[in-house]
C-alpha positions as CSV (number, residue, x, y, z in Angstrom):
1,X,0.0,0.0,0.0
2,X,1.2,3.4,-0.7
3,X,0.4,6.0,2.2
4,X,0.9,9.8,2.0
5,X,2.3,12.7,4.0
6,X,-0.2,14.7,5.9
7,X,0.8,17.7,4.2
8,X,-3.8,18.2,4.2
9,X,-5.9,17.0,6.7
10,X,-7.8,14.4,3.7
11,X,-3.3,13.6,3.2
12,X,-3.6,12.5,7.0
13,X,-4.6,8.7,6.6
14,X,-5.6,8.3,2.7
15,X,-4.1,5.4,1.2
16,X,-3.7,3.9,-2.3
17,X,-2.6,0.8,-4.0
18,X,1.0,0.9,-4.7
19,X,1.6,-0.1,-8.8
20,X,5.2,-1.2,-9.0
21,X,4.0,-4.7,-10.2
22,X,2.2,-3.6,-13.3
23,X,4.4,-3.2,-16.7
24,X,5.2,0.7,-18.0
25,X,3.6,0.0,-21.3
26,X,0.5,1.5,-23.6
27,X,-2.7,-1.0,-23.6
28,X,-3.0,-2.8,-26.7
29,X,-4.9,-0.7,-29.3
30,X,-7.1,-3.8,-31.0
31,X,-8.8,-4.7,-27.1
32,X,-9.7,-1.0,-26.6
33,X,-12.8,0.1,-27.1
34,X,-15.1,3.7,-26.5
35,X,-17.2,3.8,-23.2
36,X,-20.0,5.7,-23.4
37,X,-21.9,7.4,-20.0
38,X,-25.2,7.7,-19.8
39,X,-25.1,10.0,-16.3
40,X,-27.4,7.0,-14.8
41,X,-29.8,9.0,-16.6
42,X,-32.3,7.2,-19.4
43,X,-33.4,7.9,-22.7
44,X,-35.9,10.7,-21.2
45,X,-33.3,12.4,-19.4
46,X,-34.5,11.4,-15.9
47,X,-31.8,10.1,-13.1
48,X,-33.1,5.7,-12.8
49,X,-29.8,5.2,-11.0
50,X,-28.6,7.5,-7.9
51,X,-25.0,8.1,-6.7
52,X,-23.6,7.9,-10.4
53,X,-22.0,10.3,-12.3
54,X,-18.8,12.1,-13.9
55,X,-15.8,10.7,-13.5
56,X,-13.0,10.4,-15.0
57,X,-13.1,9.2,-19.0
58,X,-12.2,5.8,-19.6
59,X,-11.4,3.1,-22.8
60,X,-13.1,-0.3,-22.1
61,X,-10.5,-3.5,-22.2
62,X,-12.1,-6.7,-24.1
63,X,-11.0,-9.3,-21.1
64,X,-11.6,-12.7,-22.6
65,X,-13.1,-14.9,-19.5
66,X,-13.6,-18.1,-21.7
67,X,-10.2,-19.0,-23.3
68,X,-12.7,-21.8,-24.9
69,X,-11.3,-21.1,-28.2
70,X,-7.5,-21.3,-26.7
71,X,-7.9,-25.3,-25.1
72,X,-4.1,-26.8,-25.5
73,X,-2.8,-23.2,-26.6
74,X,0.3,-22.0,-24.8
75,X,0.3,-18.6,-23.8
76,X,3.4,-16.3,-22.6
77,X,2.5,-13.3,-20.6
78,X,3.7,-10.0,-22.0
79,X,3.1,-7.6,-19.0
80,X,0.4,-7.0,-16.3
81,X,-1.5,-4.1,-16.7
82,X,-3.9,-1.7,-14.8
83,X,-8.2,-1.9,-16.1
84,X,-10.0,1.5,-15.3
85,X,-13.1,-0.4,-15.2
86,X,-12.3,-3.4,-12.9
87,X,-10.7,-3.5,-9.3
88,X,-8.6,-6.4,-10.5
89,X,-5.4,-6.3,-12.7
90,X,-5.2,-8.0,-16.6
91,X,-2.5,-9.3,-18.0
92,X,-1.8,-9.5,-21.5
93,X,-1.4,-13.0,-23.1
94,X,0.5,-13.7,-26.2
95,X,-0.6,-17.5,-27.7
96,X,1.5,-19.6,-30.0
97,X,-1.0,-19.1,-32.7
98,X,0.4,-15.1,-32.5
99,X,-3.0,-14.2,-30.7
100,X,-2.3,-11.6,-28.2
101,X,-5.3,-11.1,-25.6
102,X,-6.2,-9.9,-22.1
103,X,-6.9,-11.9,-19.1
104,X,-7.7,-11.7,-15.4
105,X,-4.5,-11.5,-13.9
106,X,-4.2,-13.8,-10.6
107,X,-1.8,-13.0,-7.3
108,X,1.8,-14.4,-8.1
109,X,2.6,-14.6,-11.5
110,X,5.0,-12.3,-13.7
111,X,6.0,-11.7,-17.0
112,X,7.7,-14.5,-18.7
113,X,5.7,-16.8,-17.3
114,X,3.7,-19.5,-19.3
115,X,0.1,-20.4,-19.0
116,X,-2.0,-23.0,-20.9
117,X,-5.8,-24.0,-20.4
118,X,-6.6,-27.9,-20.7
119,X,-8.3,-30.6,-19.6
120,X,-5.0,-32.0,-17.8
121,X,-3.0,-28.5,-17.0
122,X,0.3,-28.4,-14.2
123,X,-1.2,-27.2,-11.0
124,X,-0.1,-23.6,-11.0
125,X,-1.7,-20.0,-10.5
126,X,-3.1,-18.6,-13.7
127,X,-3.6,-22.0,-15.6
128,X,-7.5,-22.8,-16.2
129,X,-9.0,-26.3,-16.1
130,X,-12.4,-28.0,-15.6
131,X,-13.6,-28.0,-11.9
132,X,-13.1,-32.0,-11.9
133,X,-9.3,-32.2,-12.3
134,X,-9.1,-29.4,-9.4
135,X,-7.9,-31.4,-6.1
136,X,-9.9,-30.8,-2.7
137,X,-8.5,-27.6,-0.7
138,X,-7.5,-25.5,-4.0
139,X,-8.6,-22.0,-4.5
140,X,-10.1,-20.6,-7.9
141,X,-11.0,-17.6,-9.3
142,X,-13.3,-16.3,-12.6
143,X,-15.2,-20.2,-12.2
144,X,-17.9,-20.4,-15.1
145,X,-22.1,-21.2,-13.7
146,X,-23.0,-22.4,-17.4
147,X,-20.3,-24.9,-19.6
148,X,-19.1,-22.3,-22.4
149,X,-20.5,-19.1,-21.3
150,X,-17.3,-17.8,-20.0
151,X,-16.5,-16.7,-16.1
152,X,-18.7,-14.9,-14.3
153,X,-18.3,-15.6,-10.4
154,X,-14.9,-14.6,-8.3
155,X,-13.7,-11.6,-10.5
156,X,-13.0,-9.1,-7.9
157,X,-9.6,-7.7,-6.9
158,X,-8.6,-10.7,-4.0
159,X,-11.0,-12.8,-4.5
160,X,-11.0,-17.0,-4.5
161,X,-13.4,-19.5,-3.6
162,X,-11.7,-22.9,-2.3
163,X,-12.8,-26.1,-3.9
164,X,-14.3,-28.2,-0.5
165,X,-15.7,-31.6,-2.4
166,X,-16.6,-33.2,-5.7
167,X,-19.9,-35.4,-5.8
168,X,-22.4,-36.7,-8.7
169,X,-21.3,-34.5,-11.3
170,X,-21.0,-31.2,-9.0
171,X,-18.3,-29.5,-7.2
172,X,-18.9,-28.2,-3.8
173,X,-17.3,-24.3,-3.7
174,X,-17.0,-22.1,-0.4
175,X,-17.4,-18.5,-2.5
176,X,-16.0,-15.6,-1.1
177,X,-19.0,-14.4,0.8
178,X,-18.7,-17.7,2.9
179,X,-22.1,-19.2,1.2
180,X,-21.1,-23.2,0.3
181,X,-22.7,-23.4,-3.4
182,X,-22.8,-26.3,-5.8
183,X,-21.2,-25.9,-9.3
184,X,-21.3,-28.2,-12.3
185,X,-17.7,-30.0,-12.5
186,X,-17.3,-29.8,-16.0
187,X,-17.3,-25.7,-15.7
188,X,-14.0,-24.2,-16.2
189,X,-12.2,-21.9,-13.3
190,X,-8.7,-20.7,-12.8
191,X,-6.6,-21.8,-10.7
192,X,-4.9,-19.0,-7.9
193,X,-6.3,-15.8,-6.5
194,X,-7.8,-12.8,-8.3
195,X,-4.9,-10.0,-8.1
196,X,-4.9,-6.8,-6.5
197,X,-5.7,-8.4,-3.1
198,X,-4.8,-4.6,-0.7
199,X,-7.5,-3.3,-3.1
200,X,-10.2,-3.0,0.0
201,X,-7.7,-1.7,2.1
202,X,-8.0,1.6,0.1
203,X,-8.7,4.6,2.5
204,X,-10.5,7.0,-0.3
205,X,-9.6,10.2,2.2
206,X,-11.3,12.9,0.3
207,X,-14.5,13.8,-1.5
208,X,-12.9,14.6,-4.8
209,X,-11.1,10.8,-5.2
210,X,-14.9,10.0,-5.4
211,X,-16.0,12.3,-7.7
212,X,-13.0,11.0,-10.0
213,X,-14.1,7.6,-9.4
214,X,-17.9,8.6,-10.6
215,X,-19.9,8.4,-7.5
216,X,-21.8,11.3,-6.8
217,X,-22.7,12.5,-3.0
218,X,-25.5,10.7,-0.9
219,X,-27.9,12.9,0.3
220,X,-29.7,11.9,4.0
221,X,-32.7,11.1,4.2
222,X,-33.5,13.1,7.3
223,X,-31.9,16.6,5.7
224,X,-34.6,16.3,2.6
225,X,-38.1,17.3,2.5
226,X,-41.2,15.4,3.7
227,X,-42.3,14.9,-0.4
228,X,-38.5,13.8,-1.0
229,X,-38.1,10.8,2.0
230,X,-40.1,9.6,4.7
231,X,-37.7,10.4,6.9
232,X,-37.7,14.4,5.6
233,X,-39.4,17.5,7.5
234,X,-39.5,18.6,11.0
235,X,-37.9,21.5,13.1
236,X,-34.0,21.0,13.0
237,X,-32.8,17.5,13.7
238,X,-35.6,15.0,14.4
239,X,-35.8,11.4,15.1
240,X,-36.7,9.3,11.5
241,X,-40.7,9.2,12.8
242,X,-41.1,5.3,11.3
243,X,-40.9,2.6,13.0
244,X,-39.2,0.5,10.6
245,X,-36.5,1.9,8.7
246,X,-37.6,2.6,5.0
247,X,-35.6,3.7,2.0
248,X,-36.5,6.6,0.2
249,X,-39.5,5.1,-1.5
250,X,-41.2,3.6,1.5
251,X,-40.0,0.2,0.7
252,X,-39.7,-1.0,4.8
253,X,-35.2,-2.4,4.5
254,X,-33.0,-3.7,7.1
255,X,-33.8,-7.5,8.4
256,X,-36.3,-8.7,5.8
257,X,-35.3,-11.6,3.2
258,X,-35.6,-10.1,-0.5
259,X,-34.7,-13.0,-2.2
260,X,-37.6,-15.2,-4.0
261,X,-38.0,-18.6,-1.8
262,X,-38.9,-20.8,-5.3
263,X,-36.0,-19.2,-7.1
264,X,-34.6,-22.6,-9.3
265,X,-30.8,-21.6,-8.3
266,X,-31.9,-22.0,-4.7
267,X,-31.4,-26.3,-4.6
268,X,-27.7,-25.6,-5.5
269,X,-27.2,-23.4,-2.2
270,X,-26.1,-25.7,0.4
271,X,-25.4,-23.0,3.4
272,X,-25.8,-19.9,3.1
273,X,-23.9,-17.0,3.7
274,X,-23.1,-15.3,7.0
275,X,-25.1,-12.5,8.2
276,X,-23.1,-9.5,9.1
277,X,-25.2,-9.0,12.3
278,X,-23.4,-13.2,12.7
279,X,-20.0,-11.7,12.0
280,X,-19.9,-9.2,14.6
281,X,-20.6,-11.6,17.5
């Protein structure tokens, strides 16, 4: 981590990720592509999505999270990179065929280094296999929830799920949030941990970081107007005047299930994740 001088008081304890692992080089031209904003605003010009915003302007990587189409293909990688749009690191892959792409980049790898995807692959960080040639105790990261559709679970900067089981076709996976979920065994994952793992250790420090990031201020619900939030009105600071806590459109949150009880996905769940209100005791 990379700490600051408190030269300012928002200097005093902001923090940053430190960058001297990533390669000094320009992205590749051929995976960029133009990102448009919308300013969480919709085709009639009203705000559908709050807190968003500005920002700083950014070119969207193409990440390829399949490698389907690379099975057997050895890959070299040509430098580690930083993605605007992701908390995680990419590295860029160059194959023997002379196809260069991106790819998530995991924890402990460096340039030079050779990766392959296979059905039988050497059991080394950043090497991606099927679920059923991954031993018991193993941690994986970008795992696929449909064959051939490419990863779309444990993406995040530091982020693995550790394979507990394999039984009748499935493979039991403790996911990040600590919820035990079963996952078809012929999916692919990669092996290691998603890179980038000081990334929630980040101490923002100052309002302007956020405004670069795109997040716009949040607004209490007690300092708006009685037509804005139920909690809004009343002579100087008042108590919120509900009994349950409500958002701002009266929907009652805090302690209530939201998730559908005959949702199909719901058989593969075999615990469930830990309550914050759990974690604190």
């Amino acid at each position: 981590m990379k700490r600051y001088k408190p030269y300012t008081h928002s200097r005093r304890h902001m923090t940053s990720v430190s960058y001297g692992v990533l390669s000094k080089v320009a992205p590749m031209k051929s995976a960029l592509r133009g990102k448009t904003k919308s300013g969480a605003r919709n085709s009639s010009g009203r705000i559908t999505v709050r807190h968003q915003g500005g920002g700083v302007k950014r070119r969207f990587r193409v990440i390829d999270l399949k490698q389907s189409d690379k099975v057997n293909v050895e890959g070299k990688i040509e430098a580690i990179e930083y993605d605007p749009n992701r908390s995680a690191f990419i590295m860029r892959v160059l194959y023997k065929d002379g196809d260069r792409r991106y790819v998530l980049a995991p924890t402990e790898v460096e340039v030079g280094r050779k990766i392959i995807v296979a059905e039988e692959v050497p059991l080394e960080v950043g090497n991606r296999t099927k679920l059923s040639n991954i031993p018991v105790g193993y941690f994986v990261h970008n795992i696929e929830m449909q064959p051939g559709k490419g990863g779309q679970i444990v993406r995040s900067a530091g982020s693995q799920a550790q394979v507990l089981a394999h039984e009748g076709g499935y493979t039991n996976l403790k996911l990040p949030s600590g919820e035990v979920r079963k996952i078809l065994s012929r999916n692919f994952a990669s092996l290691g941990q998603v890179s980038n793992p000081e990334h929630n250790l980040i101490v923002v420090g100052k309002a302007g970081r956020k405004r670069l990031m795109g997040i716009r201020p949040t607004v209490r619900g007690s300092a708006m107007n009685p037509v804005d939030h139920p909690y809004g009105g009343g002579e100087g600071r008042t108590q919120r005047g509900t009994r349950r806590p409500k958002d701002k459109w009266s929907n009652i949150t805090g302690g209530r299930k939201t998730r559908k009880a005959k949702r199909k996905s719901s058989s593969y769940i075999i615990q469930r994740r830990s309550s914050k209100r759990a974690k604190k005791r």
